[in-house]
N, C-alpha and C positions, 0 to 999 in steps of 0.2 A: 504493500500500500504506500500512494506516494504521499513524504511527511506534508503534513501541513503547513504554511506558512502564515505567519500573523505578527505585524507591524505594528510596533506600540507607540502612541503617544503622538500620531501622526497630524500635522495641523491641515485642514482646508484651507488653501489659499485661495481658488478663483472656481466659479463656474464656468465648464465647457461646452463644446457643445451638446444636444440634445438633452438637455437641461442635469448633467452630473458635474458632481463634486470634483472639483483637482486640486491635489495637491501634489508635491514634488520630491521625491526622493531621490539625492545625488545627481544623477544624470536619467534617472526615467523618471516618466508622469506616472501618477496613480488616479484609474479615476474609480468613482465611487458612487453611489446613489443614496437620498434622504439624507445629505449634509450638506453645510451651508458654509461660508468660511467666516473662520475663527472658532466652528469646530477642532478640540485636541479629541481624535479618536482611535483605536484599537481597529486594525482593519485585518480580514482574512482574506488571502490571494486567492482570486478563483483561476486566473487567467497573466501567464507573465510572456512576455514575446521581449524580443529584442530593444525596444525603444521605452514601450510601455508596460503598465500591470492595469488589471482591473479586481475588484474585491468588495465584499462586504461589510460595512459598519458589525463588529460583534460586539464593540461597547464605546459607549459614549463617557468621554473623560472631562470634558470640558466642555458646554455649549457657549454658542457664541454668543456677542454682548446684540446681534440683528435679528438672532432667531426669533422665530414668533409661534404660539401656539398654533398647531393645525386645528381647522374649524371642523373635519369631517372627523365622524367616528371611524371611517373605515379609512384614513389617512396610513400608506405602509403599506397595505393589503392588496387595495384595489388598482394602483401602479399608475393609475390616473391622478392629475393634480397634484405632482410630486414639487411643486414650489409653494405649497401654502405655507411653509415653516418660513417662507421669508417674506417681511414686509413687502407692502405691493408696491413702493417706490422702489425699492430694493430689486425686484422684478423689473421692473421696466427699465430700470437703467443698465439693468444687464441683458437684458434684450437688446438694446442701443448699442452696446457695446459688439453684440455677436453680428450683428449687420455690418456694422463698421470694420470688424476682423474676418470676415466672408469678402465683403467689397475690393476689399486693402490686401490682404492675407491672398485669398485665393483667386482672386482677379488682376490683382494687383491695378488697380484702377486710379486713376487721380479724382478726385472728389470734391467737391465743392466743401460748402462746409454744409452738415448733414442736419435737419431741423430733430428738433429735440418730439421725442415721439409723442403720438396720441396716446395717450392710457384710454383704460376703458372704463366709462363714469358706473357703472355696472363690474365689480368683481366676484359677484357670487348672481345667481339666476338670471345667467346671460343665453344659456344656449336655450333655442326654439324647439329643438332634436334633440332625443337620445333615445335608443334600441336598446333594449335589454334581451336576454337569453332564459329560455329556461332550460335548467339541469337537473336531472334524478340524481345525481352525485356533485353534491353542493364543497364548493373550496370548505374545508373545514379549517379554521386558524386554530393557533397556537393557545392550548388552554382548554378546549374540545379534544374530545377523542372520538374519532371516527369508528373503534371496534365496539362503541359502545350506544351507537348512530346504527338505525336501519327505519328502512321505507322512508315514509312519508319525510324524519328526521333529516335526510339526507337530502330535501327535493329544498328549492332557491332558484329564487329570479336575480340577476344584476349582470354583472361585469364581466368580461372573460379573465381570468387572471395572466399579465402578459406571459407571451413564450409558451399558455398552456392552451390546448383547441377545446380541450374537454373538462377544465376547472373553472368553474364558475363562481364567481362572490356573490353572496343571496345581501343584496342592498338593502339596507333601513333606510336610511334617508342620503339622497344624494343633493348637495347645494347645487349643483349647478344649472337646473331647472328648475320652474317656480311650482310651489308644492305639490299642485295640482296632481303633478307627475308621482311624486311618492303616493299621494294617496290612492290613486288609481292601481299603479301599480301592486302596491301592498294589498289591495282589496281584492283584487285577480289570485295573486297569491292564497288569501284566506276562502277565498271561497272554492278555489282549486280543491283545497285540502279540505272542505266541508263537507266538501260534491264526489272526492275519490278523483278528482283528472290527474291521467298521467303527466307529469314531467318530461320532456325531452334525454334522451340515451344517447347524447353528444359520440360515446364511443359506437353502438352498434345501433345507431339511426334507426328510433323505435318511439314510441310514444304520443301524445296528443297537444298538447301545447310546445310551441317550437320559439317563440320570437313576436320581441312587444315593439311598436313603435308609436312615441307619443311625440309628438308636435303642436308648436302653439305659437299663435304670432302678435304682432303690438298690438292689435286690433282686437285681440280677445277671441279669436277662433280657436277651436280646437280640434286634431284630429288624433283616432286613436287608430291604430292598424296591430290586430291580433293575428297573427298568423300560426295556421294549425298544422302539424304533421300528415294529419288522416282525416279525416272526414268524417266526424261523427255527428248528427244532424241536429240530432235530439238536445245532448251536451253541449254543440257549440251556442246553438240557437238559445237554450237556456241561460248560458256565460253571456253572449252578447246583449237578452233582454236583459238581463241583472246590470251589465253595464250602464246602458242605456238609459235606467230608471234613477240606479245611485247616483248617476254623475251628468242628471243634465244639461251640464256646460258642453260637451261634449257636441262637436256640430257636423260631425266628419268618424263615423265609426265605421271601419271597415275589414273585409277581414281576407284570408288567402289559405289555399292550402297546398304547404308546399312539401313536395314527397323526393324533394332533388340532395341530392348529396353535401350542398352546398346553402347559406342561410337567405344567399342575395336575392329577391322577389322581381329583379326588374325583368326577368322574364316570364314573369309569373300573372295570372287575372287576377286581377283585383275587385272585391265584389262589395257591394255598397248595402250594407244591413239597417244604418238609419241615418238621415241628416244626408249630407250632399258630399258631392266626390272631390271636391278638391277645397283648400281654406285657401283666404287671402290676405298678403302682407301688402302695406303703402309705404311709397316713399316719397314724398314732395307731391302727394295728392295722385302720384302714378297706381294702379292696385298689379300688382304680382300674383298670378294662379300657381298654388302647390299645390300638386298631387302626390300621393303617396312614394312615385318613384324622381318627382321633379326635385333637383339640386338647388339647394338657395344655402347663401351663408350664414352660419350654424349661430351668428351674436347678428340681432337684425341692426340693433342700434350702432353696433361700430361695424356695419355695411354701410352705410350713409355715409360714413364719415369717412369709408374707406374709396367711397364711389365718390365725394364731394372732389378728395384728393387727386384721385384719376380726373375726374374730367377741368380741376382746374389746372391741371400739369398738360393737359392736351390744347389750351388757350382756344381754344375753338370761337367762331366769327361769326356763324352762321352760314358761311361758305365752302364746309371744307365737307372732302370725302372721307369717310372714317371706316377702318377696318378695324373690327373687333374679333381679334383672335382668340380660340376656346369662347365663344362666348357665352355657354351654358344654355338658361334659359333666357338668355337676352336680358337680363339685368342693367348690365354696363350698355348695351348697346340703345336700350330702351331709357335708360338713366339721363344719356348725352344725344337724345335724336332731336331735341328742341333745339339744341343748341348748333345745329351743325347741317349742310345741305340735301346729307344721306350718308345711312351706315351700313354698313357688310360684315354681319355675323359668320361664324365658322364656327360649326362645333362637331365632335365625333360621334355624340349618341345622338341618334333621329329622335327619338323620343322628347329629347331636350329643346330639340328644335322647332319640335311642331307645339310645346309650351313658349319659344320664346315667338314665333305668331300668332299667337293667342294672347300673351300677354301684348301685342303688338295692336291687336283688334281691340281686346278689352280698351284700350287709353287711346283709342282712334288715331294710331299713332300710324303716317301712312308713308315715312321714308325710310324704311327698314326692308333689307332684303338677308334671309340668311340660308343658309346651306350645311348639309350634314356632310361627315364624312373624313376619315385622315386628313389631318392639316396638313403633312406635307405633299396628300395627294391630291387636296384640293386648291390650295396654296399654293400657286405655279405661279409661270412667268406668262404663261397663255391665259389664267386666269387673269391675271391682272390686265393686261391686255385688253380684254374681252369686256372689262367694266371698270378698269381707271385705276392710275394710278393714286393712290390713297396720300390725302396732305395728310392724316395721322396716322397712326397704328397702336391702336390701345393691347397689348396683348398680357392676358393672366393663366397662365399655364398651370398646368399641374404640377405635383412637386418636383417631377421630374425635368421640366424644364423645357424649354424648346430642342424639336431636332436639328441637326447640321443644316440640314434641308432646305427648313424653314425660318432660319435666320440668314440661309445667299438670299433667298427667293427675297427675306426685309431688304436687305442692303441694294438687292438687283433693283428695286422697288424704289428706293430714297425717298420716303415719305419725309416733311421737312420736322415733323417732331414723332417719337415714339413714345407711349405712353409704357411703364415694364412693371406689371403688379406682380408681387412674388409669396407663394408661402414656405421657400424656402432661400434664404438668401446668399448660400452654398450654390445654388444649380442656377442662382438666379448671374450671382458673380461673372462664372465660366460664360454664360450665354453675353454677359455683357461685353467683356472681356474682345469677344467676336465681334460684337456689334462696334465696338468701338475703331474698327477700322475706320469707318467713315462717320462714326458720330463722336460727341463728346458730351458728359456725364452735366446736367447744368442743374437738377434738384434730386435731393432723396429724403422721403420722409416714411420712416417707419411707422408701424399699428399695432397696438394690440389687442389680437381679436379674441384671444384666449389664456384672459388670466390664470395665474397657477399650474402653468405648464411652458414649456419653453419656444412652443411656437412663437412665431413674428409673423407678421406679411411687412413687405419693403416697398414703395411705390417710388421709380426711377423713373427723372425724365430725360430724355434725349435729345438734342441737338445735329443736326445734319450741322458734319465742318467745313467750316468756310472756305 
């Protein structure tokens, strides 16, 4: 057996990235998780390579003079919200700080001077979403014994626990949706266990209740989406009217039964049991259709502030042509259509696109053209051709970032500004990096759209050089 190794008395100096602990030993880093610096802690090595280690807190020696109590009970467990031990100022300036060492560090970019970020006026019951899972074989923590757990004991709704597909956290109360959410869910729960409903068999895909999704938006909609493993008519129909009665807020309750090896529903029928098929979010008097499988950003209130950002980094006239790349359900593209002569959405999933013409009709909004499909197979230079070259380019990728492809096809393009939203400011760099052959970096203002976790989004404008 290989000996264990364990580091005593180790101080946290700085946060890395994806939101861990560093500190420094001789000439390697250590990183760490659930510490904050000026942490002195006892760490066990899980992981050593050549440059670096990685390891586990086994004892806390010294907390720092910034840490702050975590507000969740299941703070540790559930792997989610790993920055609530540090004040939220404390958070956002080290968000600021990992944009600026992504930009610098791995772009190596020259920079303006970079505006001091948006916090979010919302730190707790910001998200509109969250899916829960159910499990027959519930994460049991530390203090619990599982040989002394059977049936029903062992059945929990919540979280996945990370790195595990089949351990789940049975959630009490989660902050970061408005309570509405616990209570519903908790109620699903008990009446689950009242009624005898199976739990989901994560290992050997089996069982009756499979996956919750609740959404809500400023406007007070609400929708609830149950999704069953099996079909059992009697039971479901029962579960759904007891919903429906407890929780008249409820304007959007739907349900699906998915019998696929996998949780994802968007190729799945979606069937409407009461209230209407899709809820809606406003922004500046616009209304947004969600549907059960429609994408919208997960804090609605720092979407506004993250769309204001875009489209005043885009200076738009009323004159210009706008290309909005990825553009979802047209959000961005429907956000900036007053302001500008006509926009051209792109996005991959059809689905998304025939929400972002609808939300195009709902706002009688009638200079918007948009198109599904690979961005860099729709994204051409015949494309552009075919319908203009674009005075902007708003473009917000996924974390993966743009392809090669589709960043010649921008530069072949020279739109005179690009607008560059990013939720990741590592892939976001590299893409810059490229762009900057023929442009030059003239604003950056970071977001944050999700407190007590180490995400950013980065909003960069661009400059065609003189």
């Amino acid at each position: 057996m290989k000996k264990q190794i364990v580091l005593e008395d180790v101080e946290i100096t700085d946060v890395a990235a994806e939101g861990k602990a560093l500190a420094r030993i001789d000439d390697m880093v250590l990183f760490t998780q659930y510490a904050v610096p000026g942490d002195v802690v006892d760490i066990v090595v899980t992981k050593k390579k050549h440059s670096y280690m990685e390891g586990r807190v086994s004892q806390y020696k010294k907390l720092s003079d910034v840490r702050c109590e975590a507000q969740c009970e299941h703070y540790g467990i559930c792997g989610g919200c790993k920055w609530q031990i540090l004040p939220y100022e404390e958070q956002i300036r080290h968000k600021q700080k990992q944009v600026v060492d992504a930009l610098t560090r791995i772009g190596h970019l020259d920079l303006p001077e970079v505006s001091s970020i948006l916090g979010s006026k919302k730190i707790y019951e910001y998200r509109n979403k969250l899916e829960y899972t159910f499990s027959n074989r519930r994460w049991v923590p530390f203090g619990e014994s599982r040989e002394e757990l059977s049936g029903k004991e062992l059945y929990g709704v919540g979280f996945h626990i990370p790195g595990m597909f089949d351990k789940v956290l049975d959630i009490n109360k989660c902050h970061l949706q408005t309570d509405i959410s616990n209570r519903i869910r908790n109620d699903i729960r008990q009446y689950a266990m009242e009624n005898d409903l199976e739990f989901f068999d994560l290992r050997n895909q089996g069982g009756f209740l499979r996956t919750l999704m609740i959404r809500t938006t400023s406007t007070g909609e609400l929708m609830v989406v149950v999704v069953f493993y099996k079909e059992m008519k009697q039971e479901r129909e029962a579960l759904l009217a007891h919903l429906a009665e407890t929780f008249p807020e409820i304007t959007s309750l739907l349900y699906v039964i998915n019998q696929k090896c996998n949780d994802t529903i968007t190729d799945q029928e979606i069937k409407v049991f009461k209230g209407v098929e899709a809820i809606y979010e406003e922004m500046e008097g616009l209304r947004f259709k969600i549907g059960p499988k429609s994408f919208y950003q997960t804090n609605s209130e720092q979407a506004y502030e993250l769309y204001k950002v875009a489209r005043g980094f885009a200076e738009l006239t009323g004159n210009e042509l706008v290309y909005d790349l990825y553009t979802g359900t047209g959000t961005i593209a429907n956000f900036v259509s007053r302001q500008c002569r006509q926009v051209i959405g792109i996005e991959y999933v059809p689905e998304a696109i025939e929400d972002a013409k609808v939300n195009s009709e709902i706002n009688n909004i009638g200079n918007t053209l948009f198109y599904a499909g690979d961005m860099k197979d729709i994204l051409t230079d015949d494309f552009i051709r075919e319908h203009g070259r674009p005075d902007v380019i708003i473009t917000d990728p996924p974390r993966a970032g743009m392809h090669e492809d589709v960043v010649n096809v921008i530069l072949n393009a020279e739109p005179r500004r690009i607008v560059y939203v990013s939720c990741n400011p590592a892939t976001q760099a590299r893409d810059l990096a490229m762009l900057c052959q023929k442009y030059i970096i003239t604003a950056v203002q970071p977001v944050d759209m999700f407190p007590h976790t180490h995400h950013v989004e980065n909003v960069v404008q661009l400059r065609m050089k003189e």
